[in-house]
N, C-alpha and C positions, 0 to 999 in steps of 0.2 A: 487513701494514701495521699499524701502531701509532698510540700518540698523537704522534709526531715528527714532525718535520721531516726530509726524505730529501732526500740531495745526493749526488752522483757526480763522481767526478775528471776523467771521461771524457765529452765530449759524444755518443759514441755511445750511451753507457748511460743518460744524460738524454732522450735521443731516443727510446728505448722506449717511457717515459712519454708524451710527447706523443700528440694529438688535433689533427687539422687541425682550425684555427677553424670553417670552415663545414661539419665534418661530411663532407666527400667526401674521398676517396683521398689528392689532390693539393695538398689546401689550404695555408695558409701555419701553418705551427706557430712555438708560441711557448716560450722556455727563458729561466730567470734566470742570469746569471753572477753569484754573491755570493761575499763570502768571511764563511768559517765558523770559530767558533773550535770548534776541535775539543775542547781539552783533554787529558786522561785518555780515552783509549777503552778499551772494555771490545770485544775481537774476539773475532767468530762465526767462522769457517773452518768450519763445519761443512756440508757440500754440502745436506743436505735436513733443517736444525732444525725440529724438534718445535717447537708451537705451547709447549709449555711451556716449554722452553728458552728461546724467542724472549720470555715474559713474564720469566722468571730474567733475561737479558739486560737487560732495558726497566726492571724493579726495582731492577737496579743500579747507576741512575743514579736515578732516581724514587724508590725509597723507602730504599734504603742508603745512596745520596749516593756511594757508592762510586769511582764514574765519572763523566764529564763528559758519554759519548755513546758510541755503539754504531759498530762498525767492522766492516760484514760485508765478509769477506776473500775476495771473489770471486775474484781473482786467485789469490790461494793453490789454492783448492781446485777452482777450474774453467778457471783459465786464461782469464777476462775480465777484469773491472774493480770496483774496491776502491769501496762505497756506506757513507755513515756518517748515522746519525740524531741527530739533536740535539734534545733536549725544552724546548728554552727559547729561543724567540723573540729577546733579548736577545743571542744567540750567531749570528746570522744579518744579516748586513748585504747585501743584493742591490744590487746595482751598475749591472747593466746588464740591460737587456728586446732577446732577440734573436729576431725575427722571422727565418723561415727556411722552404726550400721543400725537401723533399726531392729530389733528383734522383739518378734510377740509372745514368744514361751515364757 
């Protein structure tokens, strides 16, 4: 994790993140739905990036200006789900606050 802002396409991959609010198993969890301008992404596919790599990435939008925001291509390369980061608050508009409970049945 970096200085960004991390978003996924996929509410399963949102859900990883989460922590039930009170702390137990079963608690109720909470996720943003926003929409994010993506821009220019600069994409990882890379299955296990080197911490250096991952700052090469994060500079590319930080200090070359080069990109808008970082695009790790999980689906490409593990067959889940596509997460992009974005370093600038201004690119992030959240919409909606969704309260939700896990269930496995």
């Amino acid at each position: 994790a970096g200085k960004g802002f991390y978003f996924a396409e996929s509410i399963t991959k949102a859900d990883e993140y989460t922590q039930p609010e009170d702390g137990s198993v079963d608690g109720l969890r909470c996720v943003l739905v926003c929409r994010v301008v993506i821009g220019r992404a600069q994409v990882c596919a890379a299955v296990q990036p080197t911490d250096q790599y991952k700052q090469k990435l994060e500079d590319s939008v930080l200090k070359e200006g080069t990109y808008d925001s970082v695009m790790m291509d999980r689906e490409r390369c593990r067959g889940t789900f596509r997460e992009f980061a974005v370093y600038d608050a201004a690119r992030c508009l959240p919409l909606f606050v969704v309260w939700y409970e896990r269930r496995t049945d």
